[in-house]
C-alpha positions in Angstrom: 0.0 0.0 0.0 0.8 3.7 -0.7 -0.1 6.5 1.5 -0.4 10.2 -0.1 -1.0 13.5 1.8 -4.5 15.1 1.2 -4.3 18.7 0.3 -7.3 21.1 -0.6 -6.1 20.7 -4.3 -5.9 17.0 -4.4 -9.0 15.6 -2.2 -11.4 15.4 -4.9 -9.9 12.7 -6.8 -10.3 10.4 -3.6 -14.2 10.3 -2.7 -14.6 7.0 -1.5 -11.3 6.0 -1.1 -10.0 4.7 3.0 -8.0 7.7 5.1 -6.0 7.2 7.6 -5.8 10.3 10.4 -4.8 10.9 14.2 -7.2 11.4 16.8 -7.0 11.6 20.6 -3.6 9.2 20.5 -4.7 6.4 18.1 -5.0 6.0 14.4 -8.1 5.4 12.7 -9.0 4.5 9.8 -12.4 5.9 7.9 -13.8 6.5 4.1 -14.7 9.7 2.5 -17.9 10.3 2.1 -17.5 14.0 0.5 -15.8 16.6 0.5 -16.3 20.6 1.8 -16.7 23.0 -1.6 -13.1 24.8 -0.7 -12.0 21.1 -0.5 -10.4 21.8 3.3 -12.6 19.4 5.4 -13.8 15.8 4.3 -17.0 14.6 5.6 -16.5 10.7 7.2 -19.0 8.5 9.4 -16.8 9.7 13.2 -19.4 11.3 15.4 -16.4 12.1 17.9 -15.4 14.7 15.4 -18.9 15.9 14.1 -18.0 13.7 11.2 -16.1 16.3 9.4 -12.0 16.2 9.3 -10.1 19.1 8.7 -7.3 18.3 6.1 -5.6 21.2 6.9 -4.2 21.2 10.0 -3.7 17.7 10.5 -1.6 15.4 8.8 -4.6 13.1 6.0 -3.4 10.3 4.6 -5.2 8.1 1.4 -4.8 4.7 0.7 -3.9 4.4 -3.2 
């Protein structure tokens, strides 16, 4: 497996592909339901985080 860094410029191509993100000290691993218009949050199924993940200030990885 590969792991790229999601940017605001790059996060549309990967709708429905698995991220991989930090959150209170462990890893998790979710899917990307959609996307914000200016592309800096991604909306995933993690009610802990109001299921929306900001891509810019924290480190977003994709599976490719």
């Amino acid at each position: 497996m590969t792991y790229i860094r999601l940017t605001p410029e790059n996060v549309f191509q990967y709708i429905g592909h698995s991220i991989t993100f930090r959150t209170r000290n462990s890893y998790i691993t979710k899917t990307i339901l959609r996307t914000s218009p200016t592309g800096k949050t991604v909306r995933i199924d993690h009610p802990d985080l109001y299921n929306w993940v900001e891509i810019v200030n924290r480190i977003v990885l994709v599976e490719v």
